[in-house]
One Martini backbone bead per residue (centre of mass of N, CA, C, O) as a GRO file, in nm:
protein
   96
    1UNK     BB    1   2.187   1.406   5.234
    2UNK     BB    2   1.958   1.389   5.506
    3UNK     BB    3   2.237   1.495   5.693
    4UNK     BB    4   2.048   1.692   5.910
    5UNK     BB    5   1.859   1.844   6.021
    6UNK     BB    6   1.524   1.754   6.172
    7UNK     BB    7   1.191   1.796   6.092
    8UNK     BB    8   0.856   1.877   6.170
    9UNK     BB    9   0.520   1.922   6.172
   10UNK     BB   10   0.256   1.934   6.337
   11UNK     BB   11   0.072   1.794   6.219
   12UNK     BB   12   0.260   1.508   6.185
   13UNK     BB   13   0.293   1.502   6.494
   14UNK     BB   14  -0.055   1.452   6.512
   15UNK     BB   15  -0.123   1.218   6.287
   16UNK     BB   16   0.164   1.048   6.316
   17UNK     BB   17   0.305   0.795   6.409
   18UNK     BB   18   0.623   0.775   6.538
   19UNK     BB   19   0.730   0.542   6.368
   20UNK     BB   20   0.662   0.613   6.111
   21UNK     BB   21   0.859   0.826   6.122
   22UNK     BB   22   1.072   0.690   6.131
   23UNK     BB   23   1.083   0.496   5.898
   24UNK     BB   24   1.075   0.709   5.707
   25UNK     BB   25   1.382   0.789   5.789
   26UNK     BB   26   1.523   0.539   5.736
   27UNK     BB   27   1.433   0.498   5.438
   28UNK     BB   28   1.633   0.729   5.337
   29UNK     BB   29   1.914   0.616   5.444
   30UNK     BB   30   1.868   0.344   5.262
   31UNK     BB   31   1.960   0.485   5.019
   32UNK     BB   32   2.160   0.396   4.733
   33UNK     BB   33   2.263   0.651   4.628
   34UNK     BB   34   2.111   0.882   4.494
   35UNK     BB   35   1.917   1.136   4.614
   36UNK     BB   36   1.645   1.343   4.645
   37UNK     BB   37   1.522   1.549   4.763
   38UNK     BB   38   1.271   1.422   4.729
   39UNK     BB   39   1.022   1.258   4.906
   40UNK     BB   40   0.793   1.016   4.879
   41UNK     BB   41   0.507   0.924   5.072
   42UNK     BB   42   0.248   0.638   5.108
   43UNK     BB   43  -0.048   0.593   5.340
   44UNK     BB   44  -0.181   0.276   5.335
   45UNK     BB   45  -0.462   0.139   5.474
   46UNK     BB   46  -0.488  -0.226   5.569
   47UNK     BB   47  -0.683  -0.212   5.744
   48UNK     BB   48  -0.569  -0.248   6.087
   49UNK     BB   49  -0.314  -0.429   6.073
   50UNK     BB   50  -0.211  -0.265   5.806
   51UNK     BB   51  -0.017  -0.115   5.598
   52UNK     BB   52   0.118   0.109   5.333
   53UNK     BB   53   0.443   0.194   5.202
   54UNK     BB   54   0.507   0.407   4.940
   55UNK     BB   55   0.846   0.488   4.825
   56UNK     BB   56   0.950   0.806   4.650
   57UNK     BB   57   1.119   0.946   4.328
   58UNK     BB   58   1.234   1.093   4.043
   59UNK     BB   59   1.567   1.152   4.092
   60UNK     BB   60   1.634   0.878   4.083
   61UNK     BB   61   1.418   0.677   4.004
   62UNK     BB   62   1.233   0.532   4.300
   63UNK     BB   63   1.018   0.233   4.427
   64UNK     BB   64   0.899   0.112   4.722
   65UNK     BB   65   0.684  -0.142   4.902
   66UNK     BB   66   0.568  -0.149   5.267
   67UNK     BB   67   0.484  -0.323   5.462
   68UNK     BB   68   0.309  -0.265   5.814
   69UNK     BB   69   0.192  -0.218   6.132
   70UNK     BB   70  -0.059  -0.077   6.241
   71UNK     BB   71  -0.053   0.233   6.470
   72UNK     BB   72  -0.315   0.414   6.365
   73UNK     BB   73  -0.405   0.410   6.088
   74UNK     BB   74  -0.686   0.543   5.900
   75UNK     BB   75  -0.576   0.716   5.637
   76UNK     BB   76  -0.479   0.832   5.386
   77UNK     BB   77  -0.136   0.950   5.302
   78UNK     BB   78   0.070   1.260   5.175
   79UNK     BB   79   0.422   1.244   5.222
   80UNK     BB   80   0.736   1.471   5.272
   81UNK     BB   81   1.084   1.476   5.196
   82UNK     BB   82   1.293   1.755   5.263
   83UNK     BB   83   1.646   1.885   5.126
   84UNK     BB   84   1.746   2.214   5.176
   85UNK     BB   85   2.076   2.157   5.260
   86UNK     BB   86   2.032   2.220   5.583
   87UNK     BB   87   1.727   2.111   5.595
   88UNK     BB   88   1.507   1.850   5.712
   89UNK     BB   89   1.140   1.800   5.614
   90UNK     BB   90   0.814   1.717   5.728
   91UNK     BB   91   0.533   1.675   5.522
   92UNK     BB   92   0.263   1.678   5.387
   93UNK     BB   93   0.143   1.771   5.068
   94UNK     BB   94  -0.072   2.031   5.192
   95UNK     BB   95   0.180   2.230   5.274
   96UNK     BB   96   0.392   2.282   5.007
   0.00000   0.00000   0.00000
């Protein structure tokens, strides 16, 4: 799961610093032992020079929380990594 074509919608790609979208893509490759299609990520602006990412899935739970120099986010956001099998696909939460 997760190793297949990787896409990002164009809002992503337009409002998410590159390097957090790496992040985000490696923070999944990361994850030991079995992984939900859903991940979940939220990215909290912690003032202007840090960030918070949560990120999270449901089954088996598991939920870890990074610190992270901020490149750029002004807004809180929350995105999800799904991975329907073919390909996997990074979008807003109010995309899906």
């Amino acid at each position: 799961m997760f190793s297949n074509e990787r896409y990002l919608t164009r809002e992503v790609a337009d409002r998410v610093p590159i390097e957090i979208q790496i992040l985000m893509w490696n923070l999944v490759e990361k994850i030991e032992g079995e992984k939900d299609y859903l991940q979940v990520f939220e990215v909290i602006p912690n003032g202007r020079e840090f960030v918070e990412i949560i990120h999270k899935q449901e089954i088996p739970e598991f939920t870890f929380s990074y610190i992270v120099k901020n490149t750029g986010i002004e807004t809180k956001m929350k995105l999800y990594i799904i991975d329907n099998g073919q390909y996997s696909t990074m979008m807003f939460s109010h995309e899906y």
